[in-house]
N, CA, C and O of each residue as an XYZ file, in Angstrom:
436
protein
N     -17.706    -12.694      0.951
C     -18.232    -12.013     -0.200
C     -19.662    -11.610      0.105
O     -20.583    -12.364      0.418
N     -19.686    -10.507     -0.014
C     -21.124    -10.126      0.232
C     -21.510     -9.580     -1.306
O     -20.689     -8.899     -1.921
N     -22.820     -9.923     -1.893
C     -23.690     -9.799     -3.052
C     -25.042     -8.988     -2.802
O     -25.362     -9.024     -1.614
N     -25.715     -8.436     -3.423
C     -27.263     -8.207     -3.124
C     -27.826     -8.744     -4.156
O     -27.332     -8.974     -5.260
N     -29.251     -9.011     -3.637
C     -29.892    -10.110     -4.766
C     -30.844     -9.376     -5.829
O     -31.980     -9.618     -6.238
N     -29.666     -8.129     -6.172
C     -30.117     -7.738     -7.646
C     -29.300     -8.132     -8.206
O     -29.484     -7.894     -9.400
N     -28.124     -8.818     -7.975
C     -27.008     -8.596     -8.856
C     -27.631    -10.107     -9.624
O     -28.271    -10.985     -9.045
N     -27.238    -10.083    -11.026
C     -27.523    -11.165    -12.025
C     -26.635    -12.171    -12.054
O     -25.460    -11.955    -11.755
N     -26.971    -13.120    -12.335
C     -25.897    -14.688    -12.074
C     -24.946    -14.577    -13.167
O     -25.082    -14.274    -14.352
N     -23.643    -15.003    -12.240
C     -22.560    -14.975    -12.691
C     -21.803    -13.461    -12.385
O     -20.609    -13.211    -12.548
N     -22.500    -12.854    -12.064
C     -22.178    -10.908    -11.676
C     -21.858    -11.017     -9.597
O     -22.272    -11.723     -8.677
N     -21.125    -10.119     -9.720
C     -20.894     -9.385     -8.018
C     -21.727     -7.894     -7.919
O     -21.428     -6.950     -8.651
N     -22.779     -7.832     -6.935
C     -23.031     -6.345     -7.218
C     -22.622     -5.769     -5.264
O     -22.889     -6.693     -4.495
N     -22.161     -4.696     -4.652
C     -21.763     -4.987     -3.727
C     -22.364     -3.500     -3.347
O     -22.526     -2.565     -4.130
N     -22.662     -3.533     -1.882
C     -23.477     -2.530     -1.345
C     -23.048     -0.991     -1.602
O     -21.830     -0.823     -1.533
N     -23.968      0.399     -1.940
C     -23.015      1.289     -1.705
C     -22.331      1.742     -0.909
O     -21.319      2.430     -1.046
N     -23.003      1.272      0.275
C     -22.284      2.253      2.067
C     -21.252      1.595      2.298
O     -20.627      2.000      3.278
N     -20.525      0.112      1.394
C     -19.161     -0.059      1.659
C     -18.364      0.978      1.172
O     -17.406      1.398      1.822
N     -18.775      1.562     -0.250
C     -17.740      2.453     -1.034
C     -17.703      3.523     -0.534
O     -16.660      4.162     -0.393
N     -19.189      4.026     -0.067
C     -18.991      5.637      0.907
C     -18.034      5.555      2.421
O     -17.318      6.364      3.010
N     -18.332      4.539      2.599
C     -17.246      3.934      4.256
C     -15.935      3.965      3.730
O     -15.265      4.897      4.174
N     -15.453      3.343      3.045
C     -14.065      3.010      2.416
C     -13.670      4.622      1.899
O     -12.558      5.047      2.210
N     -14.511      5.412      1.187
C     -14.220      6.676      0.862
C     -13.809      7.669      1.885
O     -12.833      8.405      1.741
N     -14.577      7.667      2.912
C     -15.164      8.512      4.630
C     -13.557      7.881      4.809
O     -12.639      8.698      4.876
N     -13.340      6.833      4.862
C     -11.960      6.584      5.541
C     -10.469      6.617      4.898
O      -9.373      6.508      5.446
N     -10.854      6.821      3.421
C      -9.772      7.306      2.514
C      -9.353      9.129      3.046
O      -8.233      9.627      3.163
N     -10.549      9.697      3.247
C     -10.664     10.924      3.873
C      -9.912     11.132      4.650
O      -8.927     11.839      4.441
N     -10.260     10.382      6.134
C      -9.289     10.620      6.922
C      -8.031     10.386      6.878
O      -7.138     11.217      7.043
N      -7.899      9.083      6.623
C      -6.337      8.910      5.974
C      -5.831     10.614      5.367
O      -5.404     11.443      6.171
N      -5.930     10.842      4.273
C      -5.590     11.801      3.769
C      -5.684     13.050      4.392
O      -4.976     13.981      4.006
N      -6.715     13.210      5.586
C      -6.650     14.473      6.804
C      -5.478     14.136      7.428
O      -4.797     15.120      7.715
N      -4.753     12.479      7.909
C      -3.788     12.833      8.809
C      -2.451     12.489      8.236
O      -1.415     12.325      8.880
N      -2.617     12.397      6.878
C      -1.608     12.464      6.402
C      -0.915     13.954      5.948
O       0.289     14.194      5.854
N      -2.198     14.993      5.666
C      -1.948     16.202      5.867
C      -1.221     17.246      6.920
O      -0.317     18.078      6.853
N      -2.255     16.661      8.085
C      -1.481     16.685      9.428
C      -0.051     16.638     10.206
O       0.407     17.375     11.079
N       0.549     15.337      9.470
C       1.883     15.337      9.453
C       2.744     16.548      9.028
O       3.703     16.974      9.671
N       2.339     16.981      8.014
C       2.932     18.344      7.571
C       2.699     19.649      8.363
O       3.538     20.491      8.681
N       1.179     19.627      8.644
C       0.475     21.093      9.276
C       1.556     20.931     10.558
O       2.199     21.921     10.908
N       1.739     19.559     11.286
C       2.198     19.876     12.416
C       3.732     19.530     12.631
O       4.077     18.918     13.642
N       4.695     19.950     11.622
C       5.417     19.815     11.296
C       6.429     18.849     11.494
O       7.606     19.209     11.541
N       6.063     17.503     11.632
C       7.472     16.413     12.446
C       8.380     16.513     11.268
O       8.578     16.937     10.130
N       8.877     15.712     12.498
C      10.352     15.432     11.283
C      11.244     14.391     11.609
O      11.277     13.834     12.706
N      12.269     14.025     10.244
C      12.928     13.065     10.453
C      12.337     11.474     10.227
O      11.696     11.188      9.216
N      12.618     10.535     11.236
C      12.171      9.469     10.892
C      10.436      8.902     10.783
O       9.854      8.145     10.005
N      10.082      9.561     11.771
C       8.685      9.807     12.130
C       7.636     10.579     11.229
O       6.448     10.261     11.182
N       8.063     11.377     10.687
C       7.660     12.408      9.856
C       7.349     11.046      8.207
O       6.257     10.577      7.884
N       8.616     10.791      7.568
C       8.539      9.354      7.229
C       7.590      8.169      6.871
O       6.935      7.824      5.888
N       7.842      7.679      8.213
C       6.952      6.738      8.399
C       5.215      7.043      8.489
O       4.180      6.451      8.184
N       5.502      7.965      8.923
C       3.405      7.898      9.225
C       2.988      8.603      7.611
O       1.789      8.600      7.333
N       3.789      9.084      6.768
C       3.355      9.370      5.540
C       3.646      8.208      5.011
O       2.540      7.992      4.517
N       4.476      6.990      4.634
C       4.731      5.786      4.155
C       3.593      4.835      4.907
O       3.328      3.817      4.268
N       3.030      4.966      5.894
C       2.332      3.879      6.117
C       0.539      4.303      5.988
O      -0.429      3.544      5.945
N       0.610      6.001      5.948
C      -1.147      6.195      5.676
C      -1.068      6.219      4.196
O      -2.139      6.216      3.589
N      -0.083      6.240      3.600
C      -0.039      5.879      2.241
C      -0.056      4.404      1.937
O      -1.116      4.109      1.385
N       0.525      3.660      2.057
C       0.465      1.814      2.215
C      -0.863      1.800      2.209
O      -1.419      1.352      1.206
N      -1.852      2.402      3.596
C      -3.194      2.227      4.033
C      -4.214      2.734      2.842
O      -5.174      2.052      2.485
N      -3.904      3.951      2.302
C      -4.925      4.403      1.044
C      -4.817      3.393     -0.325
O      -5.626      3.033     -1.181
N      -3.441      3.147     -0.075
C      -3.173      2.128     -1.744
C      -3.590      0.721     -1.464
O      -3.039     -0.117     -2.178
N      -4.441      0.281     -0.581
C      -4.509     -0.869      0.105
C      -5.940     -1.005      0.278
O      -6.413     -2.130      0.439
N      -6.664      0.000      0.263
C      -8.371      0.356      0.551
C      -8.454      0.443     -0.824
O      -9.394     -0.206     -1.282
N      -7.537      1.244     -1.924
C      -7.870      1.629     -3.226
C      -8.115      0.292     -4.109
O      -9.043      0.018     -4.870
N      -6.807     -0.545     -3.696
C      -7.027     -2.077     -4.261
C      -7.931     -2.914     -3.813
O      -8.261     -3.707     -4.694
N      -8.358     -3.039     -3.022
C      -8.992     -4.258     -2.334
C     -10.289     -3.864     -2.929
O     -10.902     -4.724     -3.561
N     -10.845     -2.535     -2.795
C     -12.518     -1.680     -2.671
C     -12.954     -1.781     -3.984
O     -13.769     -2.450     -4.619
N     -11.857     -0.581     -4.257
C     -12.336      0.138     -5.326
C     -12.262     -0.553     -6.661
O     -13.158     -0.344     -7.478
N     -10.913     -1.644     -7.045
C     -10.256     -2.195     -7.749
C     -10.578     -3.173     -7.907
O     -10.139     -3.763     -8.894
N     -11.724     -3.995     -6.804
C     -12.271     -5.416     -6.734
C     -11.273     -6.311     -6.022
O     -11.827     -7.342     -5.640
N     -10.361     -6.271     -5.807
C      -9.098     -7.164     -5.739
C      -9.769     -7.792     -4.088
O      -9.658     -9.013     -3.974
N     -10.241     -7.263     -3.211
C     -11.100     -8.603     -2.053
C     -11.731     -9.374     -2.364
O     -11.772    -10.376     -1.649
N     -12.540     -9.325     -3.565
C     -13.749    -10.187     -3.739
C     -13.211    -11.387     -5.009
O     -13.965    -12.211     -5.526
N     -11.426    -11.186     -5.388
C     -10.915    -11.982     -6.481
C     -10.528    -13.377     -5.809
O     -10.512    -13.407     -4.578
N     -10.163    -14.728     -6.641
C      -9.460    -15.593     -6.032
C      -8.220    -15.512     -5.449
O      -7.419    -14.816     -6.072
N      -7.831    -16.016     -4.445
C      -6.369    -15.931     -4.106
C      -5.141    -15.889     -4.694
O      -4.204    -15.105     -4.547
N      -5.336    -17.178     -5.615
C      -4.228    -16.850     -6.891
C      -3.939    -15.708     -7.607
O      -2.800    -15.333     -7.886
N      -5.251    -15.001     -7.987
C      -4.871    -13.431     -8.829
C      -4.356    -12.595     -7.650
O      -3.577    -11.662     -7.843
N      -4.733    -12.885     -6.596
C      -4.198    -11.604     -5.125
C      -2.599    -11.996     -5.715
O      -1.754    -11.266     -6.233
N      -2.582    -13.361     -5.423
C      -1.154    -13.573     -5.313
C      -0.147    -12.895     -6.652
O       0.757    -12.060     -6.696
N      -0.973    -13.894     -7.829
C      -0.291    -13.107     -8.862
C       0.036    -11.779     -9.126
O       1.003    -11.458     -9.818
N      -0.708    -11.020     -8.619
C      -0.873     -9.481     -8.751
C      -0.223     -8.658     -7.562
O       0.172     -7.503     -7.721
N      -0.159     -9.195     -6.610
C       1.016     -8.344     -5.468
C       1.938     -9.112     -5.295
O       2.745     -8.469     -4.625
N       2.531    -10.574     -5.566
C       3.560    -11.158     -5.244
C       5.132    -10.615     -5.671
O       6.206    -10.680     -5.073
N       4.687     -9.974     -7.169
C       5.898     -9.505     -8.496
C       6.263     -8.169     -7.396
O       7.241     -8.383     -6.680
N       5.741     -7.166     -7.255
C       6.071     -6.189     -6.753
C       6.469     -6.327     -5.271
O       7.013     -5.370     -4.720
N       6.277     -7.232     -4.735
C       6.875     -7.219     -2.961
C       8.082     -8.056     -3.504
O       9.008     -7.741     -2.756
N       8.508     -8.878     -4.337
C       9.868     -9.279     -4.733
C      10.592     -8.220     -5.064
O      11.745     -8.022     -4.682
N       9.797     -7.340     -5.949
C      11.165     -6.717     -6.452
C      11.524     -5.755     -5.289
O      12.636     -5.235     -5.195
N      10.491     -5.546     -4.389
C      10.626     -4.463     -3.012
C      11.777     -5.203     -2.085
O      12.473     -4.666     -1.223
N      11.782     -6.509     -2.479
C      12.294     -7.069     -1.459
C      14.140     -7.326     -2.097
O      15.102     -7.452     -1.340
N      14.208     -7.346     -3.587
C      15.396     -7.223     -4.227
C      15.710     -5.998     -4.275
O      16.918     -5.861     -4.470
N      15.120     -4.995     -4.177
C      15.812     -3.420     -4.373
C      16.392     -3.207     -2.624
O      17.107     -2.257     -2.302
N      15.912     -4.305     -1.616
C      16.479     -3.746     -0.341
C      18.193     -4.116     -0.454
O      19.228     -3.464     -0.319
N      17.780     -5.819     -0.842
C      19.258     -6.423     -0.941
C      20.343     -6.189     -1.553
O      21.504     -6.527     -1.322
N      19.486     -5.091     -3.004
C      20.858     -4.740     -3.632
C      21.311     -3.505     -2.818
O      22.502     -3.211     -2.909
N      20.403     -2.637     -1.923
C      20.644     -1.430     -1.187
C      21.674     -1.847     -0.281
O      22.843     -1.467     -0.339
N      21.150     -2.714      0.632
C      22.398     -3.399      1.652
C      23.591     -3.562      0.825
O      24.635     -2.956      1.068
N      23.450     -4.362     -0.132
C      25.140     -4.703     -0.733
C      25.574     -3.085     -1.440
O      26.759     -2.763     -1.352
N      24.804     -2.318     -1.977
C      25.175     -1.088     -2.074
C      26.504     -0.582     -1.172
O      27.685     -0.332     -1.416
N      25.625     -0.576      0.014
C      26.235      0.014      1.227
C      27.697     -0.586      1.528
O      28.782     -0.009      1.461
N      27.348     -2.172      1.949
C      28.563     -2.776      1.937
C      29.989     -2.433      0.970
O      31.171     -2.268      1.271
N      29.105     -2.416     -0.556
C      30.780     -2.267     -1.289
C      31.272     -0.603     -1.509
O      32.201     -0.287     -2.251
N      30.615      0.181     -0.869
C      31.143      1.427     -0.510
C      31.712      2.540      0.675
O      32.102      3.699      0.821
N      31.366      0.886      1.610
C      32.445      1.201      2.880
C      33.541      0.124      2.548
O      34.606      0.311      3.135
N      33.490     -0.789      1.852
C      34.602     -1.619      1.727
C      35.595     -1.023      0.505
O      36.803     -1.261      0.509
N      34.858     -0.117     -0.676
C      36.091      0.780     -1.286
C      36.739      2.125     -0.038
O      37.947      2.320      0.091
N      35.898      2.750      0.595
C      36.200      4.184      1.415
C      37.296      3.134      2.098
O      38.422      3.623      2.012
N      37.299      1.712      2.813
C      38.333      1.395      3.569
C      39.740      1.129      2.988
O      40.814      1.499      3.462
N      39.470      0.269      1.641
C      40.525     -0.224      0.819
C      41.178      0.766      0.186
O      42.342      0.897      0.566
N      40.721      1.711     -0.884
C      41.287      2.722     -1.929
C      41.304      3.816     -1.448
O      41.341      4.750     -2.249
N      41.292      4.017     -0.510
C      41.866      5.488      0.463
C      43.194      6.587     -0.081
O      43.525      7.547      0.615
């Protein structure tokens, strides 16, 4: 945790050149997430590098901008634990998706 010693007791006050840094690099993110498009990939690749410089902006947005680095662990936890469950139940019902619709295409033919 970094503070400056204007900030008043019981307060967090936190430097500006973290938020202009964190911004400068929200930037780029968002230049090469542009990029992906200008230079047209595709398919799986195309995908992924937009799913993961996105992960990366929503991840600088929380931690920075949102306060969520400078919170106790428990609220981290409380506050991203609910949503990586249900990320993690929407896969399992996807898999069994899959499963019971090659197991009707095989059976009820």
């Amino acid at each position: 945790m970094h503070t400056t010693s204007n900030a008043l007791p019981g307060q967090q006050q936190h430097p500006i050149g973290l938020y202009l840094k964190v911004w400068v690099l929200l930037f780029v993110l968002s230049t090469m997430s542009y990029a992906v498009d200008y230079y047209h990939l595709q398919g799986m690749l195309r995908w992924s590098l937009i799913l993961i410089f996105m992960l990366l902006k929503a991840g600088l947005i929380v931690a920075v901008f949102m306060h969520l680095a400078w919170e106790r662990l428990a609220l981290i936890y409380a506050i991203l634990l609910p949503p990586l469950a249900l990320i993690a139940l929407v896969g399992l019902m996807a898999s069994e998706a899959g499963y019971v619709h090659l197991t009707r295409l095989l059976f009820f033919r």
